[in-house]
C-alpha positions, -999 to +999 in steps of 0.1 A: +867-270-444+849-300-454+837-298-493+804-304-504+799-336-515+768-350-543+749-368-515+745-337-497+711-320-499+716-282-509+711-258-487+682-236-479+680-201-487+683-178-463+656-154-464+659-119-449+645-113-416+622-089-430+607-114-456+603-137-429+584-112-405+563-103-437+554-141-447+546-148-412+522-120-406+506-130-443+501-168-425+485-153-395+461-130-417+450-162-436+442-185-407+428-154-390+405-146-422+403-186-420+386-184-390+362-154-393+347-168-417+341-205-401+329-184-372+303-166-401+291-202-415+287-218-379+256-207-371+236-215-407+260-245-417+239-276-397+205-258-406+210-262-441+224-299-439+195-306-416+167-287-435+157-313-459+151-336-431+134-316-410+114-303-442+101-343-442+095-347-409+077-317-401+055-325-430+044-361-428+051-366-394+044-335-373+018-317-397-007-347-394+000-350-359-012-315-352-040-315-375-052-353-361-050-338-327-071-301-336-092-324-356-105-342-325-125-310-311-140-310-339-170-323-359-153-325-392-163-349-420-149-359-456-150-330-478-168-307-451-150-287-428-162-290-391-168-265-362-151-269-328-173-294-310-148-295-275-148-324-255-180-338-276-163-365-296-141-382-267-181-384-244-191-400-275-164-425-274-175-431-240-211-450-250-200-464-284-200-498-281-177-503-308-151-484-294-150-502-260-148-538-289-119-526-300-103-513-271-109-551-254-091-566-288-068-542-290-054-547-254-061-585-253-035-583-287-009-570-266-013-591-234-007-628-256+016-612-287+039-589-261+049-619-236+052-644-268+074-617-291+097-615-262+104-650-249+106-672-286+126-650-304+152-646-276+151-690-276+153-691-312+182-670-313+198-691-289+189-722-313+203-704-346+236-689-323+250-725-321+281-728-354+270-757-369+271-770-405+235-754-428+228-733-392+228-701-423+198-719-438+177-719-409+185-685-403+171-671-437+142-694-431+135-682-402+138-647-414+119-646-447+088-643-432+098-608-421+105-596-451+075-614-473+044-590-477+018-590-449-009-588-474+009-618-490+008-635-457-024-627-442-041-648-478-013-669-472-024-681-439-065-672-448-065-702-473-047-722-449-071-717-424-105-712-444-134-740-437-121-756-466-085-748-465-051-769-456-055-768-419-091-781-420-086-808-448-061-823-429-080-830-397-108-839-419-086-866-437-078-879-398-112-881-387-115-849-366-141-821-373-138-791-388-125-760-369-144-726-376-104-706-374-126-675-395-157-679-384-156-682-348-150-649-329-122-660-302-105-684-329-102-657-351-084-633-330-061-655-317-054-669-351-047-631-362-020-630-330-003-662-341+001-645-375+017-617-357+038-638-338+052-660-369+056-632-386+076-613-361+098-636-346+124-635-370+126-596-368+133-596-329+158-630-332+179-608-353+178-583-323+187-611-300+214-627-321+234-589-314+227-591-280+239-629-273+270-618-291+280-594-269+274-618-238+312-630-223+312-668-231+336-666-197+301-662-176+286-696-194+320-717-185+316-698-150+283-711-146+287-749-163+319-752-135+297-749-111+273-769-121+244-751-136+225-768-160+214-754-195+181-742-183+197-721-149+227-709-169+198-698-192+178-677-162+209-668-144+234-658-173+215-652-203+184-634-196+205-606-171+230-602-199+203-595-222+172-579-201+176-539-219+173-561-251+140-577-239+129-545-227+135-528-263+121-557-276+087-557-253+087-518-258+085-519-298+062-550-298+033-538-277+032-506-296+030-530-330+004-547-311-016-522-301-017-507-332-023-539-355-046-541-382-031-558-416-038-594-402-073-589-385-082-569-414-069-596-438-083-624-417-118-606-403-124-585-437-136-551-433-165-560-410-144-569-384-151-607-380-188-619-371-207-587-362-174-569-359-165-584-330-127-586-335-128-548-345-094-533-337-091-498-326-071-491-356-100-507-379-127-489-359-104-453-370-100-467-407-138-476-407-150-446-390-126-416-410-127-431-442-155-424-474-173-396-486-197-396-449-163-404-429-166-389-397-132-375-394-130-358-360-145-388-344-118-410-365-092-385-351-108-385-312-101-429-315-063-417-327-058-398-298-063-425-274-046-446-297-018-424-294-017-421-257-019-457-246+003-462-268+025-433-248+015-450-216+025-486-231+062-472-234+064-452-202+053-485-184+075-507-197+107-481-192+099-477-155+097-515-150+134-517-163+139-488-141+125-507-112+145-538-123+180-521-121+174-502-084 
C-alpha cells in the first residue's frame, strides 16, 4: 500500500448517508423557499421599478393631454371654468380667418424645411464621413448650432437680417438695395425656415453619420468596378442603404415643422409678422390660450388639430416607406 505522501491533498470526510440525505433535503427546502418567494415578488417587483416613471409621464404627459382634449368642448377661459360647448369651438375654427393663416404657414413650413432637413444633412454627412486631417473641426462646427439656444439664435440671425443689420449693410456697401427680410411677409417666413434648416442640420448629420457607418464599403467598390460615378453610386448605393434613416429623419422633422414657433416668434414678434400674417398655428394657440381673457377651450380646440395632423403627418410618411419596401 502506497503511503501518503505531503503533495497529496487530504482526504474528504466521509459523511454518513443520513447526514447527506438530511443536507440535501435542507438544500432543496432553501431553493424551494428561494423560489416561493421570487414567485411572491414577481408580480409587484417591475411596478415599483417602473412607478416613478410612470408617476411622470402620466402627469406631465398624459394629464394635460386629457385635460387639453376635454377642454376643447368646452368654453373655458383663464381663471373661469367653462361649460360643455360640444362641437362649438372646432365650427368656430372653421370661419376664423386666423386659423386658416396659420394653418397655410404651418403646412407651407413643412413642405420647404421637410424635403431640405432630409436631403443636406444626409450630403453633409457624406462630406464630414471622409478621414481627413481637421475633418473633427468641421464636425463640431457644424454641430454647435444644435446645441446653441434658439432664443440665442433667432436675435442672432434677427440682427443679421434687420433693415439695418449685417446682411443689408453689405449689399448696401456693393451698391444693391436693401432687402425687407422682417418686413416683408413671404421673406419673413422663409427666412424663419432657413433658420430652421441651419439650425437643424447638424442634429440629423449626426443621424446620418450612424447610418453611413453601417453601409458595406464592399457595395461602393462594387459599384466604382463597374463604373458608376460618385453621383449614381450616391442614388444607387447610398440612398437604399440608408432610406429607413431618411424616413426617421422626414418623420421627426415634419412634426418639428409643423409645430414650430421659437424662430417665427423670434423673427415675426408676437404679432405674427405684418398683420399677423406669418401666424403659426402654434402662435395662434399661444396667443389665443394665454392672459387673464385667454380663451382656453378655443386654444385647446387649435391643439387638437395640431395634434392630429400631426398624427396624420407620421401615419403618411410610415405607409410611404411601407409602399417603398413591397
Amino acid at each position: 500500500m502506497k503511503s501518503p505522501t505531503r503533495h497529496d491533498p487530504p482526504a474528504a470526510p466521509v459523511r454518513p448517508a443520513g447526514a447527506a440525505a438530511a443536507a440535501d433535503r435542507r438544500t432543496a427546502a432553501g431553493e424551494a423557499g428561494t423560489r416561493r418567494r421570487i414567485r411572491r415578488q414577481l408580480p409587484t417587483s417591475p411596478w415599483l421599478f417602473a412607478a416613478p416613471g410612470l408617476v411622470v409621464v402620466c402627469w406631465f404627459i398624459l394629464y394635460p393631454f386629457v385635460s387639453t382634449v376635454a377642454n376643447a368642448f368646452t368654453d373655458k377661459r383663464q381663471l373661469v371654468d367653462g361649460k360643455y360647448v360640444g362641437l362649438a369651438n372646432f365650427r368656430e375654427l372653421l370661419h376664423d380667418d386666423m386659423f386658416w393663416i396659420g394653418l397655410r404657414n404651418s403646412t407651407l413650413y413643412v413642405l420647404v424645411v421637410v424635403p431640405a432637413l432630409v436631403i443636406l444633412p444626409l450630403l453633409l454627412a457624406l462630406l464630414v464621413q471622409k478621414q481627413i486631417p481637421g475633418i473633427t473641426f468641421f464636425r463640431s462646427a457644424f454641430y454647435t448650432p444644435v446645441v446653441a439656444s434658439i432664443v440665442v439664435v433667432g436675435l442672432i440671425w434677427v440682427w443679421m437680417l434687420d433693415e439695418r443689420g449685417l446682411v443689408n449693410a453689405v449689399l448696401e456697401a456693393v451698391g444693391a438695395d436693401k432687402v425687407g427680410f422682417l418686413s416683408d411677409q413671404w421673406l419673413l417666413l422663409f427666412s424663419a425656415m432657413a433658420v430652421t434648416v441651419w439650425k437643424g442640420l447638424g442634429y440629423y448629420m449626426i443621424i446620418y453619420l450612424a447610418a453611413l457607418a453601417n453601409v458595406p464599403r464592399e457595395l461602393h467598390e462594387a459599384a466604382a468596378v463597374d463604373g458608376a460615378g460618385p453621383v449614381r453610386r450616391f442614388v444607387s448605393v447610398t440612398v437604399p442603404a440608408v432610406r429607413s434613416t431618411m424616413v426617421l429623419v422626414a418623420a421627426l422633422s415634419s412634426v418639428a415643422a409643423f409645430k414650430v414657433f421659437s424662430e417665427v416668434y423670434l423673427m415675426a414678434g408676437p404679432a405674427g409678422g405684418p398683420a399677423g400674417e406669418d401666424t403659426t398655428l402654434v402662435m395662434l394657440v399661444q396667443r389665443t390660450g394665454t392672459g387673464l381673457t385667454g380663451r382656453v377651450g378655443y386654444a385647446s380646440a387649435i391643439s387638437v388639430v395640431i395634434f392630429v395632423v400631426t398624427v396624420a403627418l407620421m401615419l403618411l410618411v410610415l405607409r410611404a416607406d411601407r409602399k417603398e419596401d413591397r
